[in-house]
C-alpha positions in Angstrom: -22.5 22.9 -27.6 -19.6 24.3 -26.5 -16.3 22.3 -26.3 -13.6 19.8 -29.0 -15.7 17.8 -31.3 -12.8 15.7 -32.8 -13.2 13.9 -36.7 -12.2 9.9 -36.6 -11.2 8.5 -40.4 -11.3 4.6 -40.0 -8.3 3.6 -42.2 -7.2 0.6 -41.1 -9.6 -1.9 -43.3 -7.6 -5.0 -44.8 -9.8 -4.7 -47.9 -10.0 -8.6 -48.3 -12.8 -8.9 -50.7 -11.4 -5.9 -52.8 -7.8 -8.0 -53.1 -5.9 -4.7 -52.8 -5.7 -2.3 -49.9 -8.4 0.3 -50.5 -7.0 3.3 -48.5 -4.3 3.2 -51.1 -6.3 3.3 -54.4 -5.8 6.2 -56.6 -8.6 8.5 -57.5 -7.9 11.7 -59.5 -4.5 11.7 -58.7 -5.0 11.0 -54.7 -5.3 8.3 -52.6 -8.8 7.5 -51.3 -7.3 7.8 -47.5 -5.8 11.2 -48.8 -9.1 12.3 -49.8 -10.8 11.1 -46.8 -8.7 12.7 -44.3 -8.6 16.0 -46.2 -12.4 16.1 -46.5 -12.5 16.1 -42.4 -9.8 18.0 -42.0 -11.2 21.3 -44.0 -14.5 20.7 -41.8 -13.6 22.5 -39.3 -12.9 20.1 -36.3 -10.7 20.5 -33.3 -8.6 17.8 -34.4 -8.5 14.6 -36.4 -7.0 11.3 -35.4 -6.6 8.5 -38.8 -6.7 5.2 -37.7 -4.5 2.8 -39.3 -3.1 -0.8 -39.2 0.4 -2.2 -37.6 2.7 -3.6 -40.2 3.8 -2.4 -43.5 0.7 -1.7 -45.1 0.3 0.8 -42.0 3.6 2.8 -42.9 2.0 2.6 -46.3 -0.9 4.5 -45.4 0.8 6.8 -43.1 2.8 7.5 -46.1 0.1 8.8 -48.3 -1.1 11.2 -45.2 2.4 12.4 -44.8 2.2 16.2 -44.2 -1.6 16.4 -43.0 -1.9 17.5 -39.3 -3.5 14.4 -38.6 -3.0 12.2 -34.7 -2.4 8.5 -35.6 -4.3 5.6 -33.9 -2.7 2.2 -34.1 -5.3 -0.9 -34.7 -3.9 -4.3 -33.6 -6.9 -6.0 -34.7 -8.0 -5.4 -37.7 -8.9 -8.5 -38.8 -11.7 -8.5 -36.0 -13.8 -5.8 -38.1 -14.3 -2.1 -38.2 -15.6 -2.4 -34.9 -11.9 -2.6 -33.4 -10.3 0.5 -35.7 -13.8 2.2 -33.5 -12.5 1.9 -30.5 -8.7 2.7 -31.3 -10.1 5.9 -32.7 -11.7 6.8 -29.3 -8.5 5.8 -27.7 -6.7 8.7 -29.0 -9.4 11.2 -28.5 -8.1 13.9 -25.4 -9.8 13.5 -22.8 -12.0 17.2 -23.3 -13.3 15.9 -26.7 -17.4 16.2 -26.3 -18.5 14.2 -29.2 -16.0 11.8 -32.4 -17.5 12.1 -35.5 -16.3 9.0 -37.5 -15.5 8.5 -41.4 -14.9 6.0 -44.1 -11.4 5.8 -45.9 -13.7 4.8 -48.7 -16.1 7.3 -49.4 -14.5 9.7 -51.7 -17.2 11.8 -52.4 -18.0 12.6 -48.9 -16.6 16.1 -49.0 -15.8 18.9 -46.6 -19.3 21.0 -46.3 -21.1 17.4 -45.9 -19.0 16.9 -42.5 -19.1 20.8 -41.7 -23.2 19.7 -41.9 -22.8 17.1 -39.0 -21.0 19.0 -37.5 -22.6 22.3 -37.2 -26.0 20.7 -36.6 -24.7 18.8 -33.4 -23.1 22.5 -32.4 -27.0 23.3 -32.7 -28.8 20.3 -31.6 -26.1 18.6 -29.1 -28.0 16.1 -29.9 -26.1 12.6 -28.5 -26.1 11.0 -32.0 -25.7 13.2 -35.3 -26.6 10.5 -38.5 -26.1 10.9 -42.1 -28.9 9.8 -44.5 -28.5 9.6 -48.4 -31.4 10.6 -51.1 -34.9 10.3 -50.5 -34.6 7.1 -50.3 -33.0 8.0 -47.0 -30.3 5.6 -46.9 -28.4 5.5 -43.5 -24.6 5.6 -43.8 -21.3 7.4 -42.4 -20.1 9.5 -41.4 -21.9 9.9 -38.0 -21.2 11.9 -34.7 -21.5 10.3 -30.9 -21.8 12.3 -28.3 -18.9 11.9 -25.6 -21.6 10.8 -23.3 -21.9 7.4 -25.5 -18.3 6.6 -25.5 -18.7 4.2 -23.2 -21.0 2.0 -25.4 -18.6 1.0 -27.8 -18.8 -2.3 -27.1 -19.7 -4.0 -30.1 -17.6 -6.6 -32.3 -17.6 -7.2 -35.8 -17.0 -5.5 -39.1 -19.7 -3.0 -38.3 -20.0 0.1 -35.5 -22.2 0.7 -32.7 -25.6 -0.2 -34.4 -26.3 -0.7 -31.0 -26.4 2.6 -29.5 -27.7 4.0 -32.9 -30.9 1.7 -32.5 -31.1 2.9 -28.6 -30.8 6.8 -29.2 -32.8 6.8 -32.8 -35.2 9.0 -31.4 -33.1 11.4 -30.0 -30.9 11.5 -33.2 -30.5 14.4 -35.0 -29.8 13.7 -39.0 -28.4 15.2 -42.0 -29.5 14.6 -45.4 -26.9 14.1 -48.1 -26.7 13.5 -51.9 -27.1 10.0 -53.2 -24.6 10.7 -55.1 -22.0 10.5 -52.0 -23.2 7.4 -51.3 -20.7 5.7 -52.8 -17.5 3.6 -51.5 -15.4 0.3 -52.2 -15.9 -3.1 -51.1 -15.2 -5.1 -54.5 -13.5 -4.2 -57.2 -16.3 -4.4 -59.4 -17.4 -1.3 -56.8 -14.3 0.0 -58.0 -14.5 0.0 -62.0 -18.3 1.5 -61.0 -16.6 4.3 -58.9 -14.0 5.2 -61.3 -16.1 5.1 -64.3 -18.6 7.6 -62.7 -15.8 9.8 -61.5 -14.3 9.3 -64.9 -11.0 8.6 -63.5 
């Protein structure tokens, strides 16, 4: 399908059970947000909007983006989940934008040619929901791609995203598969002593 597909990196977490801000910690001499955004940057889509928190721990993370060609999203609620740094990531989307396809800050080995895959196979499909999938195990994760058309349907609270509207267009998804190995991010910092010992950092 013709038209902008836009890349959304959520970034705007308070990281409460990891004690630290996430989007900040260093992995191979980059920040995890860094990484992120880079990753969907070198995908290949018409833009990308990072969404971030108010306050200093925002000018912090804008900080460690400085230089990227990235559109900032403000979310005043963070504290009200992921679902809010959702919406203020379709907020900032122009108006010609035919599908968001939405990251983690805290995925680092999501890489470029695994978002180019989402991508590309909603240019094919135009299906209204492109998912990720992890191993043969077939774990479902971010990132994942809605259709402009869905937008609207955002309307779900919480620290999760529209599960909702996943559930409702399941049979019309169309889904990538990626390594198991990507499947990894930071919630704990016992998540982080994994990571970093596997990335050997």
């Amino acid at each position: 399908m013709g038209g902008p597909v836009w890349g959304v990196v959520l970034a705007a977490g308070l990281s409460r059970r990891l004690g630290q801000p996430k989007q900040l910690l260093t992995l191979g001499g980059e920040t995890l947000v860094r990484r992120a955004a880079r990753a969907v940057l070198d995908a290949g889509f018409a833009g990308v909007v990072a969404v971030v928190p108010l306050g200093e721990l925002g000018l912090r993370v804008r900080a460690a983006l400085t230089d990227l060609p990235l559109t900032f999203a403000e979310c005043p609620r963070p504290d009200l989940g992921l679902s809010e740094s959702f919406r203020a990531g379709l907020t900032a989307l122009p108006g010609e934008a035919v599908a968001a396809h939405f990251a983690l800050a805290d995925m680092p080995f999501v890489t470029a040619p695994h978002h180019r895959a989402v991508l590309e196979l909603f240019r094919e499909t135009n299906a209204p929901l492109v998912l990720a999938r992890y191993g043969e195990g077939g774990v479902r994760a971010p990132p994942h791609l809605f259709r402009a058309d869905l937008f609207s349907g955002f309307t779900q609270a919480g620290d999760h995203g529209p599960k909702h509207l996943i559930h409702e267009y399941a049979s019309q998804a169309a889904w990538v598969t990626l390594p198991s190995a990507a499947l990894r991010d930071v919630d704990t910092p016992e998540d982080w002593a994994r990571l970093r010992g596997q990335a050997g950092s």
